[in-house]
PLY file of the C-alpha trace (Angstrom):
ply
format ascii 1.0
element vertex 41
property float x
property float y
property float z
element edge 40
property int vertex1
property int vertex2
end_header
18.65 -2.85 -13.89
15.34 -4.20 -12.49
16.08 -7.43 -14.09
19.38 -7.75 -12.32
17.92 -6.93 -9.33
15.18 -9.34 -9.31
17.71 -12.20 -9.65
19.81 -11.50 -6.97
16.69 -10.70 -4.84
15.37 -14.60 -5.56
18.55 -15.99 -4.73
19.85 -13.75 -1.57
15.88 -15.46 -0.06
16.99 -18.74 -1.10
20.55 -18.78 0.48
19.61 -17.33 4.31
17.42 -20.32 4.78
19.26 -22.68 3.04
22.25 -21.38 5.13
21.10 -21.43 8.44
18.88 -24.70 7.98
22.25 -26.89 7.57
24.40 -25.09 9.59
22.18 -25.47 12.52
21.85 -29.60 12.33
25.51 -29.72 11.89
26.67 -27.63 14.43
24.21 -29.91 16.71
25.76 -33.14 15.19
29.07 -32.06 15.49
28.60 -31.16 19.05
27.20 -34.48 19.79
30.29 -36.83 18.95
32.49 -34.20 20.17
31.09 -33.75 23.51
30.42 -37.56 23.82
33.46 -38.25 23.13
35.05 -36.61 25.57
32.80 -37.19 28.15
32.56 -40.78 27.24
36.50 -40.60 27.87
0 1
1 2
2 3
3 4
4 5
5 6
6 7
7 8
8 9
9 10
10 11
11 12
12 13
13 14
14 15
15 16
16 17
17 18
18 19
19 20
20 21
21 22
22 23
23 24
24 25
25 26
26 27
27 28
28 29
29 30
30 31
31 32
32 33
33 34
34 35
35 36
36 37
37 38
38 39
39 40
């Protein structure tokens, strides 16, 4: 049991900041085009 919780434990750290790291450049590239676009328009 200590095994299975040491791997989840390693990979639950690894997936918040891989989460939020890409999820924050895209929502600020997304709202680039999109809010050019329409303000271009």
């Amino acid at each position: 049991m200590v095994a299975t919780l040491s791997f989840p434990s390693r990979r639950t750290v690894s997936i918040p900041p891989r989460r939020p790291r890409p999820c924050l450049p895209v929502k600020w590239r997304s709202s680039r085009p999109t809010s050019s676009s329409p303000q271009s328009r």
